[in-house]
ZAMARGU-4260 file (C-alpha; in steps of 0.2 Angstrom, whole numbers, plus 5000, padded with zeros to 4 digits):
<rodrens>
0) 5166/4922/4880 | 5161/4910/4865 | 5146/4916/4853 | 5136/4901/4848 | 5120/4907/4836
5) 5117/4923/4830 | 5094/4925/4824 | 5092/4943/4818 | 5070/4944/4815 | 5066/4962/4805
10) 5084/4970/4814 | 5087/4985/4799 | 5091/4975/4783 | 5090/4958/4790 | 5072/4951/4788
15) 5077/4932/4795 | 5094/4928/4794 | 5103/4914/4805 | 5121/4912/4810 | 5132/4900/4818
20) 5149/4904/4827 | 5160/4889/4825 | 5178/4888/4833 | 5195/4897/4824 | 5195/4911/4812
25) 5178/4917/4803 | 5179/4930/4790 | 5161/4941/4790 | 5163/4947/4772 | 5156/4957/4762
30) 5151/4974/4750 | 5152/4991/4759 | 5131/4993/4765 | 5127/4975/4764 | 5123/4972/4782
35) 5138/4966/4789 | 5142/4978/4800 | 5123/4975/4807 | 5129/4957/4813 | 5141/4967/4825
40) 5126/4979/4830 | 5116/4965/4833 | 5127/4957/4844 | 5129/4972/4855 | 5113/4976/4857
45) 5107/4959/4861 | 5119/4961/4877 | 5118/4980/4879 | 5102/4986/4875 | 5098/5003/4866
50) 5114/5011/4871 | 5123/4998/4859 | 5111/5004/4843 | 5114/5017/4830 | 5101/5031/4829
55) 5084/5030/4840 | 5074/5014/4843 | 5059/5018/4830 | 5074/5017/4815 | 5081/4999/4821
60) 5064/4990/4813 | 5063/4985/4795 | 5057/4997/4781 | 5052/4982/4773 | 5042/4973/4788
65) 5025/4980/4793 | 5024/4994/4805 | 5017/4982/4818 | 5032/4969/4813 | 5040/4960/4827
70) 5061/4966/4830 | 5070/4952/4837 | 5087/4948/4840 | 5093/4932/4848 | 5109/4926/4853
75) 5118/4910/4860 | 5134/4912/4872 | 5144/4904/4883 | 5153/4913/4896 | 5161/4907/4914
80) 5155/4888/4911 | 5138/4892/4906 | 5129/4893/4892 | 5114/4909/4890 | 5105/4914/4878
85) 5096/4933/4879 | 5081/4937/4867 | 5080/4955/4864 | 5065/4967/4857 | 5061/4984/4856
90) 5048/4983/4871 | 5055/4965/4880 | 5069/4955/4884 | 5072/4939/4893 | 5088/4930/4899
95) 5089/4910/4899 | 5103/4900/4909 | 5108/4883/4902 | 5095/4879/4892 | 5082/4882/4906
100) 5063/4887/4902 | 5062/4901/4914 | 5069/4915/4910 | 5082/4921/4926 | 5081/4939/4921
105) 5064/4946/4910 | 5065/4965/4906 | 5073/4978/4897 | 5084/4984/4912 | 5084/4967/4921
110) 5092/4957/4907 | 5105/4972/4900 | 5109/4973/4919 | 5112/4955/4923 | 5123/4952/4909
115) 5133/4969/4914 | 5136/4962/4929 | 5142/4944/4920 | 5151/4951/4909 | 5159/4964/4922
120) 5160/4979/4910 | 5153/4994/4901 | 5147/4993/4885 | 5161/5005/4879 | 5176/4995/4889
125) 5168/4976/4879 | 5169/4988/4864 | 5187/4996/4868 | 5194/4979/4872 | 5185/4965/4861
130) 5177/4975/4848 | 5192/4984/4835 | 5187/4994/4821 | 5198/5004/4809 | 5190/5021/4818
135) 5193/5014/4835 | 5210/5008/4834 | 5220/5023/4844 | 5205/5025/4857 | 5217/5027/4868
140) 5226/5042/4857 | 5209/5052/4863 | 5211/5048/4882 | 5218/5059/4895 | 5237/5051/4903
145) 5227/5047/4916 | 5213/5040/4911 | 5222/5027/4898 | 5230/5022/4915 | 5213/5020/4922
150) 5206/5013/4906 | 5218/4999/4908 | 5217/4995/4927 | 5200/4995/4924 | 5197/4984/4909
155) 5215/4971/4916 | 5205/4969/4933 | 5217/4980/4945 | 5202/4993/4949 | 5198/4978/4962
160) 5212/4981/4971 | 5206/4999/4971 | 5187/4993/4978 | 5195/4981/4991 | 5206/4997/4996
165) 5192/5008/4999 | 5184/4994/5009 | 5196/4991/5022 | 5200/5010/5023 | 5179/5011/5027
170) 5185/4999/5038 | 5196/5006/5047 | 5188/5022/5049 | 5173/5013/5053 | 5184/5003/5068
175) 5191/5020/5073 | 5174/5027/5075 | 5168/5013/5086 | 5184/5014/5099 | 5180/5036/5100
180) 5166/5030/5105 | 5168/5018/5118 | 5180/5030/5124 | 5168/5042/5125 | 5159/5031/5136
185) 5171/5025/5146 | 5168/5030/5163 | 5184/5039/5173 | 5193/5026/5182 | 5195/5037/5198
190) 5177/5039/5200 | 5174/5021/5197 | 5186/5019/5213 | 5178/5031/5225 | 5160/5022/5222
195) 5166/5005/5225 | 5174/5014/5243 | 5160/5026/5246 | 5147/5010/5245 | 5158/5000/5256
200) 5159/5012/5269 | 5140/5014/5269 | 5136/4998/5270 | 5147/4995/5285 | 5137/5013/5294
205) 5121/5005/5287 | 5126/4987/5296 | 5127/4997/5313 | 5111/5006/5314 | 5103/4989/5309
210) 5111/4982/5326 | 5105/4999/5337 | 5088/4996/5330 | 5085/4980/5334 | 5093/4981/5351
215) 5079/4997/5353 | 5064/4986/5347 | 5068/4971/5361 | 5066/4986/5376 | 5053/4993/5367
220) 5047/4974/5367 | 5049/4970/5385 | 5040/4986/5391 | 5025/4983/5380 | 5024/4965/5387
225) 5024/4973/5406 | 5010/4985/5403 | 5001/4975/5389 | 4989/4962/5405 | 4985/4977/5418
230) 4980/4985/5403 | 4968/4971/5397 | 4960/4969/5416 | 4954/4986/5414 | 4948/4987/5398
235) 4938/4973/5403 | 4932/4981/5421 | 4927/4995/5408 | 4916/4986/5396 | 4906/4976/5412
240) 4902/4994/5416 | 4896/5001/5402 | 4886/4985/5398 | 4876/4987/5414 | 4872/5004/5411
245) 4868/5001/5394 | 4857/4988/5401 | 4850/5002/5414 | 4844/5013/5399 | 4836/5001/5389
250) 4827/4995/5405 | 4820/5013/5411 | 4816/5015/5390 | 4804/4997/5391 | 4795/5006/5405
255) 4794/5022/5398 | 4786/5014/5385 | 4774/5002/5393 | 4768/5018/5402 | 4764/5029/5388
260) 4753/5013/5380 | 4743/5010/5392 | 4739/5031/5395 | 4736/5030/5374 | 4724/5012/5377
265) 4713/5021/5390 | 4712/5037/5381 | 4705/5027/5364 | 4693/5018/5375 | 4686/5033/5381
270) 4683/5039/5362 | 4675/5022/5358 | 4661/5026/5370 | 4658/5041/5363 | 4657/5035/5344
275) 4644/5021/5351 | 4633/5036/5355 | 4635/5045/5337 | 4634/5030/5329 | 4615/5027/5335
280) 4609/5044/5328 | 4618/5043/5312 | 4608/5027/5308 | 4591/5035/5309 | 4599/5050/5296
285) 4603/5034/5283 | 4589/5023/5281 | 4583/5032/5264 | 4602/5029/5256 | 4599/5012/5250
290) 4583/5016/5240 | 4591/5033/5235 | 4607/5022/5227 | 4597/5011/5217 | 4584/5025/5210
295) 4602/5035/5205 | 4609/5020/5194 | 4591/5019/5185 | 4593/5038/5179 | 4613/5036/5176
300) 4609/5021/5163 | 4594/5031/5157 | 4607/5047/5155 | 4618/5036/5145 | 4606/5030/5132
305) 4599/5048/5128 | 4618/5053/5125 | 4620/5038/5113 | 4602/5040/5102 | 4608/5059/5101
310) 4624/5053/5094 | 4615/5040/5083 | 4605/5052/5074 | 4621/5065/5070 | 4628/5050/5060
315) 4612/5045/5052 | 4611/5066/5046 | 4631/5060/5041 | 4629/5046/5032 | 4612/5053/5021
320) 4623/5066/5014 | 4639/5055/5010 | 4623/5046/5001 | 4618/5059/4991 | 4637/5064/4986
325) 4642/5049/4982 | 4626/5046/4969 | 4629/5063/4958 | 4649/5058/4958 | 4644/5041/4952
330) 4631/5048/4936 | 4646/5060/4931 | 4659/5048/4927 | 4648/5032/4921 | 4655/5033/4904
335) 4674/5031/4910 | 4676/5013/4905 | 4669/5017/4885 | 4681/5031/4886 | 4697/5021/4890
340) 4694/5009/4876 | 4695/5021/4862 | 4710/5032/4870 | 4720/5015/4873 | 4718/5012/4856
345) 4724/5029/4850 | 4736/5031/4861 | 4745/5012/4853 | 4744/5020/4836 | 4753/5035/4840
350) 4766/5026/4851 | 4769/5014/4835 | 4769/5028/4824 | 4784/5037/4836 | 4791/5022/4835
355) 4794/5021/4815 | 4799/5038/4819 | 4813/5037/4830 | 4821/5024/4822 | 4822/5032/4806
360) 4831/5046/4814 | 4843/5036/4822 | 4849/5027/4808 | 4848/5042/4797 | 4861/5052/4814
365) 4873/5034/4813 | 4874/5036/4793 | 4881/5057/4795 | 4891/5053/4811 | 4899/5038/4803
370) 4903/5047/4789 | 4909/5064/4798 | 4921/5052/4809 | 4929/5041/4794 | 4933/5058/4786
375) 4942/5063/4801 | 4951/5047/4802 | 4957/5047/4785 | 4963/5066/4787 | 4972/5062/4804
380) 4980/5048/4794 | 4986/5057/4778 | 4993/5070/4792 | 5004/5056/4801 | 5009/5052/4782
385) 5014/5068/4779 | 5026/5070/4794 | 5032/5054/4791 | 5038/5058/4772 | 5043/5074/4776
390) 5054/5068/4788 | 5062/5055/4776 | 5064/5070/4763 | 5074/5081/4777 | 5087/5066/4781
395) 5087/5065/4763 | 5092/5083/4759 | 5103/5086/4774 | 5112/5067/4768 | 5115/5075/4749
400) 5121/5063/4737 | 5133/5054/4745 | 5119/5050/4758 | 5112/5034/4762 | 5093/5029/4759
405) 5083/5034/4774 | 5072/5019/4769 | 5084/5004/4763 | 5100/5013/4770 | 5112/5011/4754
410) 5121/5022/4746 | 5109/5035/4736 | 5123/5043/4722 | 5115/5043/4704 | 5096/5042/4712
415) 5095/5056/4724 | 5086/5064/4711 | 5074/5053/4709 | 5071/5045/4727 | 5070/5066/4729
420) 5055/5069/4717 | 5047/5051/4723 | 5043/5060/4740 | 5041/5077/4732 | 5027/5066/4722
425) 5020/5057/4737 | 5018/5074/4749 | 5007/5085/4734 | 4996/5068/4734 | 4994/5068/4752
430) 4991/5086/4751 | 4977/5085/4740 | 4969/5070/4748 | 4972/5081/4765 | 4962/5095/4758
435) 4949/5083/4751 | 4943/5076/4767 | 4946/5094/4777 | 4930/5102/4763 | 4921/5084/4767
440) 4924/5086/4788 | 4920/5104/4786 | 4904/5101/4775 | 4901/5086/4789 | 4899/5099/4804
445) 4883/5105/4803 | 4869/5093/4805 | 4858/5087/4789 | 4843/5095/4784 | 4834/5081/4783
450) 4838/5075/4801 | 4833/5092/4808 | 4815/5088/4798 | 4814/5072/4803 | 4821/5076/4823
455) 4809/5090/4822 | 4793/5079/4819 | 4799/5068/4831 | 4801/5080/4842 | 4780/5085/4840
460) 4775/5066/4841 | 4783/5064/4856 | 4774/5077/4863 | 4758/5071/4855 | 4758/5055/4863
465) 4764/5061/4881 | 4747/5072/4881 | 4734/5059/4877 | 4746/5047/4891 | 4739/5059/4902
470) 4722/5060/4896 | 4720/5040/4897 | 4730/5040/4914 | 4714/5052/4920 | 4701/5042/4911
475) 4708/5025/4918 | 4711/5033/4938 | 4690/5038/4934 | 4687/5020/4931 | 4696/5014/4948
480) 4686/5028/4955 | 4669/5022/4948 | 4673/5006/4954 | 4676/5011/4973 | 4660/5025/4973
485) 4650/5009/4969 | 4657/4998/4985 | 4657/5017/4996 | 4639/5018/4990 | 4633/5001/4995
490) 4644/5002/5011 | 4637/5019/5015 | 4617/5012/5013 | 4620/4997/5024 | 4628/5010/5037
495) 4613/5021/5036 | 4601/5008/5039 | 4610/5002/5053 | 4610/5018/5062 | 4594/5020/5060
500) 4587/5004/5067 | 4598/5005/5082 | 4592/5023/5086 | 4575/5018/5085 | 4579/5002/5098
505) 4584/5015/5112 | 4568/5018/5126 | 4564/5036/5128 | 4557/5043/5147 | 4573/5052/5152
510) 4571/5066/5169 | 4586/5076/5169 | 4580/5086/5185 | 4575/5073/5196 | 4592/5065/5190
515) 4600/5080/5199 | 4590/5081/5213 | 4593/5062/5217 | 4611/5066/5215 | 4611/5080/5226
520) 4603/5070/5239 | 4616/5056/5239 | 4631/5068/5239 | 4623/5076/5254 | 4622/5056/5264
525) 4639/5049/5259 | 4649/5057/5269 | 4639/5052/5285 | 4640/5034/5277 | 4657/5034/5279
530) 4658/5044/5295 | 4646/5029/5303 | 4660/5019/5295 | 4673/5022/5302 | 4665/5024/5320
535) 4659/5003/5316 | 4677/5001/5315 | 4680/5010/5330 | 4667/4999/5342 | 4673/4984/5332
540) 4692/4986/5342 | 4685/4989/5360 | 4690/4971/5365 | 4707/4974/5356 | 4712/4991/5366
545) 4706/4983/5382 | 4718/4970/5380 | 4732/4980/5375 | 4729/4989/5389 | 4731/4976/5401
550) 4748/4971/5393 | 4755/4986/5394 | 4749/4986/5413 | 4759/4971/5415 | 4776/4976/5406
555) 4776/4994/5415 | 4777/4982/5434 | 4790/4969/5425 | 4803/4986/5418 | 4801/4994/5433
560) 4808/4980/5444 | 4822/4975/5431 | 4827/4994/5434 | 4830/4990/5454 | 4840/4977/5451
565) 4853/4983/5437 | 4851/5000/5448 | 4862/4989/5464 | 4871/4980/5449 | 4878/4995/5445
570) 4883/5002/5463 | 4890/4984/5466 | 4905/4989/5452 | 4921/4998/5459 | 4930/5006/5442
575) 4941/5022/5441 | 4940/5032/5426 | 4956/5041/5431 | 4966/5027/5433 | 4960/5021/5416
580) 4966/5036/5408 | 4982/5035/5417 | 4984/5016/5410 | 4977/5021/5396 | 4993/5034/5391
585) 5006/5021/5398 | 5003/5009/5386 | 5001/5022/5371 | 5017/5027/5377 | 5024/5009/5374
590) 5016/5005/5359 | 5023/5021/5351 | 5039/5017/5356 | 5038/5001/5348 | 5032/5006/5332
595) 5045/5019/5332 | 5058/5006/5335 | 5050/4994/5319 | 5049/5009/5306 | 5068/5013/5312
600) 5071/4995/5309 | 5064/4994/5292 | 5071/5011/5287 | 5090/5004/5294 | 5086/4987/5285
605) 5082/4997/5268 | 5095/5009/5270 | 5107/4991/5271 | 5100/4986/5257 | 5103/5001/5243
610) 5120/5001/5251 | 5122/4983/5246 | 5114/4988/5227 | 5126/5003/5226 | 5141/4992/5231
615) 5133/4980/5217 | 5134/4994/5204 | 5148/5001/5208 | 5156/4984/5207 | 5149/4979/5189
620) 5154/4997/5184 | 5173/4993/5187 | 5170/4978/5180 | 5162/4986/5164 | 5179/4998/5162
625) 5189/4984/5163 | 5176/4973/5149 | 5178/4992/5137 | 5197/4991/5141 | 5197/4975/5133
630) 5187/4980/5117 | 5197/4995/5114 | 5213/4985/5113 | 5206/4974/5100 | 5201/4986/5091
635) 5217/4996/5091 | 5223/4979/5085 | 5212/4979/5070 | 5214/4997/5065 | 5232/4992/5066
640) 5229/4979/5054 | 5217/4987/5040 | 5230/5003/5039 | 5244/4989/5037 | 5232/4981/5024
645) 5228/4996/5014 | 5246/5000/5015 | 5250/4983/5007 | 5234/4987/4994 | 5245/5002/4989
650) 5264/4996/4987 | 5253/4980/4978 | 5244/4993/4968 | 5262/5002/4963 | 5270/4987/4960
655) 5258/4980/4947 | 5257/4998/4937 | 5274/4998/4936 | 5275/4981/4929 | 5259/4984/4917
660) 5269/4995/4904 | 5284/4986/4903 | 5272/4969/4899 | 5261/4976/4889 | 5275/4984/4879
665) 5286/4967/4878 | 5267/4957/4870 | 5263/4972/4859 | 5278/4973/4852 | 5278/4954/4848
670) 5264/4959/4837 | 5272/4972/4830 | 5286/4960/4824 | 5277/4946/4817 | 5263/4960/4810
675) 5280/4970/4800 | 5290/4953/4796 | 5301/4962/4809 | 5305/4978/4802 | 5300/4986/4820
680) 5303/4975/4834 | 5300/4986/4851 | 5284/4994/4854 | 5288/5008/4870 | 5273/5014/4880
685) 5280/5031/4889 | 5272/5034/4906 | 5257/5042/4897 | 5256/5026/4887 | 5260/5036/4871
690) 5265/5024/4857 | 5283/5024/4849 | 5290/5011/4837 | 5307/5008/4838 | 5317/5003/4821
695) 5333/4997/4825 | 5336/5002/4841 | 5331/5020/4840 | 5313/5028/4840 | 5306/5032/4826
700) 5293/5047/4829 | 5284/5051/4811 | 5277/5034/4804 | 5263/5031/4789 | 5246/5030/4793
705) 5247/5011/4788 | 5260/5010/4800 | 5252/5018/4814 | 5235/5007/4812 | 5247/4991/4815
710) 5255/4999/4831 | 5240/5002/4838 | 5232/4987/4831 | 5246/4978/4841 | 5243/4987/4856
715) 5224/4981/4857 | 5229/4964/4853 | 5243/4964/4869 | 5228/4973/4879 | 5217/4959/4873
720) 5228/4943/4877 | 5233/4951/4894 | 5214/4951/4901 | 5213/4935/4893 | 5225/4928/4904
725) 5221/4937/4917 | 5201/4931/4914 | 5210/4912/4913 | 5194/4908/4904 | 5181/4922/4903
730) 5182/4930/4887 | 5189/4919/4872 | 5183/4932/4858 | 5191/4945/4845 | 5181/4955/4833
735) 5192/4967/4821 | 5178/4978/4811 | 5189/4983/4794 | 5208/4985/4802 | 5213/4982/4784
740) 5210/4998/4779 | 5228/5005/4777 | 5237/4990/4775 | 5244/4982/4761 | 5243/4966/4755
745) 5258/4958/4762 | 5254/4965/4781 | 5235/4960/4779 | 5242/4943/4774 | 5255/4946/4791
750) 5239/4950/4802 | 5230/4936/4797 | 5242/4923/4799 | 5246/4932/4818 | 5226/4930/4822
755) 5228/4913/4818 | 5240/4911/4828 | 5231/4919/4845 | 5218/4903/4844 | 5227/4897/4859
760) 5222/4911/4868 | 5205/4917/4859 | 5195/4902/4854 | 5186/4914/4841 | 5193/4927/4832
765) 5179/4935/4820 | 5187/4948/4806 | 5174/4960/4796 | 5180/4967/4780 | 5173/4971/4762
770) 5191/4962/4755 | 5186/4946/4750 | 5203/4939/4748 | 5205/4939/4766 | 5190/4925/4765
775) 5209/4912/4758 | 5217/4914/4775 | 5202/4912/4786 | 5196/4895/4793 | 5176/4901/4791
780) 5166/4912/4779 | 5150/4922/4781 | 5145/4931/4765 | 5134/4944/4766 | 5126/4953/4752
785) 5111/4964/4750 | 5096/4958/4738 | 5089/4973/4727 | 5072/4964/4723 | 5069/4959/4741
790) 5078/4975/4749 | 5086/4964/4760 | 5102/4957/4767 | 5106/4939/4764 | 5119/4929/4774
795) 5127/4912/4766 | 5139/4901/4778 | 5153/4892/4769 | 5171/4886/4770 | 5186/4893/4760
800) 5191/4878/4747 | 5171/4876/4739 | 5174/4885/4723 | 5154/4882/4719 | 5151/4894/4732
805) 5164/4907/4729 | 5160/4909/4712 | 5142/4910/4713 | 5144/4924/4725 | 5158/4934/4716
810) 5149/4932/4702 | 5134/4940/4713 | 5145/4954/4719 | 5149/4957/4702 | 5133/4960/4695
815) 5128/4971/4711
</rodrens>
């Protein structure tokens, strides 16, 4: 990994600052709460997220920047032959990849995800590994035996080894499962056997029956064939019979029948010469009818007319008193129109008046809500104020003097006090403004005075005006009334007059008794009308019966010989019914026994058949043991394998912890040498990995605290340089955060010289420290220093050898 650019945007003390990473040894330098350490936080949560951040999200924005200021952190990188840059806020993050536009990842969780994944570590293993501080030297001092062995498989890339293990054992388990359960289902070989001879020896039974059945169809065949024309000769001997008695019948029917029409044809004509008689007297009975029909007409339309001029006058009576109605509605409400005028004009008066009204009301309702909701704003506000400083003043107090600032975050010392009566100061002011604006909110509450007048007069002119709306809605529906009385009225005299003339049009005269008696008379003739009638129609088909009569005459002599000569027909025909019957049960006989014979051949033929499908089955079965046989040997083989495999993974897993300590020990104690100017020169890890420096030859178990931060600062660096190598290319970055500490002059002046020295194998090596000194043995310099009148960090970028530069910053530092 190769850090680029560094753009911190309102991130704690650092309003805008800029940094690029160049290549070799870069010393980040500066006063103790200048925001250097910052850099380093920066950096992590740039690739990590929240978890990377000191204290809650809320505290990593500037005191200094607005509340709605925009954090951002961004940083350039390249890792694994690519180049990415991530930009991270407090509410968004996005991933770029080689200078592309779009980003590949674009959230909180999708970018700190992604880069886990590149990276291919936990922000606490980049930290334990790449990250050193003076705190987090013997990390591995606070570990368990065997989690500093896990620590270190992890973090050197062996825990692969452990994944691919697991893998082929899921493997293997998941091969053994699959051949249990082939075998489950592998059928029994025995039984496989049987079912390929028990279908062979019924398709040789089912072959035989097929042979007896068709040898039964052919006799079955041959007797049918014998029977089959003596049968057909007298079936055909039958049906000539039956057809000439069914000819006999019809024969005998025909002259049945033409002998009961011609007994019907004489008896009618013996009733038309009766009816020829009644007819003659019934005439003399209906001469008066005519006359009697036309003098009943007369009296019906006269009826008619009387019923019509009765009806005539009730609607002339009607219509004279709708008259009169209508003239007394129309004198009461004459002066409608008059009255309209003047309660239109009122009624606009009073509406413009409400109007005036209601708009004073609403403006005077805004001014008090207005004011009622800016007071409760204000006090919400001052309550958020509140909270907020007596928040700040706990962290204060509980820090004590030798706190930091909760606002700028440097060191407090001499002006505790004062920052501590500053919020004492800041929450009696709020308190008082807090109770100003609860008496204003309370005062607020209850409606004005002078609202309730005015809402109250409103209130009454409202109700003014919806009164006379009603009164002018009853003047105005009597004016529509006026207008239709006066078309009713007009209508209703044209009506009137109407009736009247028609009535007087309609002829008077009108007998209602002789219009019974007349009626009377003609019901009494009509039904001898119709009785002379129907005896017309009778006489009128004399000529028709007499012919029909004749006819059937003629047909009874032509049946009647027909019958004769079917009648010999018939006795001409020789046909014995019991030698039908006899026939008839022979060749039943036959044919049963030759359907018999088919089914038995179809049965046979489909027994044959399943026979031939179970000997298919049973075939395909042994085949499909022999096909499962096959598939359980290769996976036997492959379990084979995967244990031999996993195996391997194991002795491969042995052999390279065993050689882990001894390497690691033989690189850190190379550091050790150079880091001492060879006063130690053996570093022994045990097989907990507990440290030991060994001084001529023998171990020396109590050491300084100087020496034991350069033991273990050796054994980071060897833990280092072996994933490095390991990485071939990955990771080319080392960042010590204050290792100098405990060290002396001469050592720091060893460990820098040994960094220097590791450029082969880390491209960058970035060193943190307040000692400026260091800033002569290093290739790059950031400065960092923290601006009093700006309350912000500033950064300069310089090379050691510009004396400009170094003295106008020591001469800063001074002053501060």
């Amino acid at each position: 990994m190769r850090l680029n650019s560094l753009r911190l945007t309102n991130f704690r003390q650092h309003a805008e600052t800029f940094i690029t990473f160049d290549t070799g040894l870069t010393g980040i330098i500066g006063a103790n709460g200048s925001g250097k350490s910052t850099i380093l936080e920066a950096i992590a949560w740039a690739l990590y997220g929240q978890e990377a951040a000191r204290g809650k999200k809320e505290t990593i924005r500037s005191l200094r920047a607005g509340p709605g200021a925009r954090v951002k952190v961004e940083l350039d990188f390249e890792l694994g032959g690519h180049r990415y840059r991530v930009e991270r806020g407090l509410t968004s993050a996005e991933l770029f990849l080689d200078g592309s536009e779009s980003p590949i990842a674009n959230s909180l969780t999708g970018v700190t995800e992604m880069l886990r994944r590149r990276l291919g570590m936990s922000r606490d293993e980049f930290f334990n590994t790449y990250f050193t501080g003076q705190k987090e030297l013997d990390v591995m001092a606070a570990m368990a035996p065997s989690e500093r062995a896990q620590f270190l498989s992890r973090v050197l890339g062996y825990e692969r080894l452990r994944v691919a293990q697991r893998l082929v054992k899921d493997k293997s388990r998941l091969v053994a499962a699959e051949a249990a359960g082939l075998r489950t289902a592998l059928p029994d070989a025995a039984n496989v056997e049987r079912m390929v001879a028990d279908a062979t020896t019924r398709l040789a039974q089912a072959n035989d029956r097929v042979r007896m059945s068709a040898s039964r169809r052919e006799s079955a065949l041959a007797t049918m064939s014998a029977i089959g024309p003596r049968w057909l000769a007298a079936q055909q001997e039958r049906e000539q019979l039956q057809q000439a008695l069914a000819e006999l019948r019809v024969a005998e029917s025909e002259a049945a029948a033409y002998a009961r029409d011609e007994e019907r044809t004489s008896r009618e004509l013996t009733e038309v010469m009766a009816a020829d008689e009644e007819l003659q007297r019934l005439a003399e009975e209906l001469k008066p009818l005519a006359q009697l029909s036309e003098e009943l007409q007369t009296l019906d339309q006269m009826a008619r007319d009387e019923g019509r001029r009765n009806a005539l006058l009730d609607t002339e009576r009607t219509l004279e008193e709708e008259v009169r109605r209508l003239r007394e509605r129309r004198s009461k409400i004459e002066t409608a129109p008059t009255l309209e005028e003047a309660a239109t004009l009122e009624l606009e008066q009073m509406r413009a008046m409400l109007e005036l009204m209601e708009g004073e009301l609403e403006a005077k309702r805004t001014e008090w809500v207005r004011d009622r909701q800016e007071a409760e704003t204000k006090r919400a506000a001052l309550r958020d104020q509140y909270a907020e400083v007596k928040e700040q003043r706990e962290r204060l107090i509980a820090a004590g003097e030798d706190g930091t600032c909760p606002t700028c975050e440097r060191p407090l010392h001499d002006h505790y006090r004062s920052v501590l009566d500053h919020f004492d100061e800041q929450m009696d002011n709020l308190i008082a403004d807090g109770k100003y604006y609860t008496a204003r909110i309370e005062q607020l509450e209850e409606m004005p005075g002078e609202v309730r007048e005015l809402d109250e007069r409103r209130r009454a002119a409202f109700e003014d005006v919806g009164k006379f709306e009603r009164r002018l809605a009853k003047v105005q529906l009597a004016v529509q009334e006026l207008s239709g009385l006066t078309r009713d009225l007009h209508a209703r005299g044209q009506r009137y007059e109407q009736v009247r003339k028609d009535r007087e049009s309609i002829p008077g005269g009108y007998d209602a008794v002789r219009h019974a008696a007349a009626r009377r008379d003609l019901d009494r003739l009509r039904p001898l009308d119709a009785r002379a009638t129907r005896l017309a129609t009778l006489m009128e088909r004399r000529p028709v019966l007499e012919s029909e009569r004749d006819r059937a005459a003629a047909g009874q002599a032509s049946a009647q010989a027909r019958v004769a000569h079917l009648s010999a027909r018939r006795d001409v025909l020789s046909f014995s019914e019991q030698s039908y019957a006899e026939l008839r049960a022979q060749h039943e006989a036959a044919a049963a026994e030759l359907r018999t014979a088919e089914l038995d051949a179809v049965a046979d033929a489909g027994e044959a058949t399943g026979a031939q499908a179970a000997l298919a089955r049973a075939t395909q079965s042994r085949e499909e043991m022999q096909r499962v046989r096959g598939q359980l040997d290769a996976l036997d083989r492959q379990r084979r394998l995967h244990d031999e495999l996993d195996r391997a993974y194991t002795d491969l897993r042995t052999d390279l912890n065993v050689q882990l300590r001894p390497e690691m020990g033989e690189i850190a104690s190379a550091f050790l040498t150079e880091l001492t100017d060879s006063r130690y020169d053996e570093l022994e890890l045990d097989d907990s990995y507990n440290l030991t420096v060994i001084e001529d030859g023998a171990p020396k178990h109590v050491i300084s605290g100087g020496e034991q931060d350069v033991a273990n600062l050796s054994l980071r660096l060897a833990i280092s340089q072996m994933i490095a190598e390991r990485a071939g290319q990955s990771f080319s970055l080392l960042i010590l955060d204050e290792v100098f500490g405990s060290l002396d002059e001469s050592r720091r002046q060893n460990v820098v010289e040994l960094l220097r020295g590791l450029q082969d194998r880390f491209e960058q090596v970035i060193l943190i420290t307040h000692i400026r000194q260091v800033s002569e043995g290093v290739d790059h310099v950031i400065d960092v220093r923290y601006d009093e009148e700006s309350g912000c960090s500033v950064v300069k970028q310089w090379e050691p050898g510009m004396p400009d530069e170094l003295e106008l910053f020591a001469a800063a530092e001074a002053t501060d």
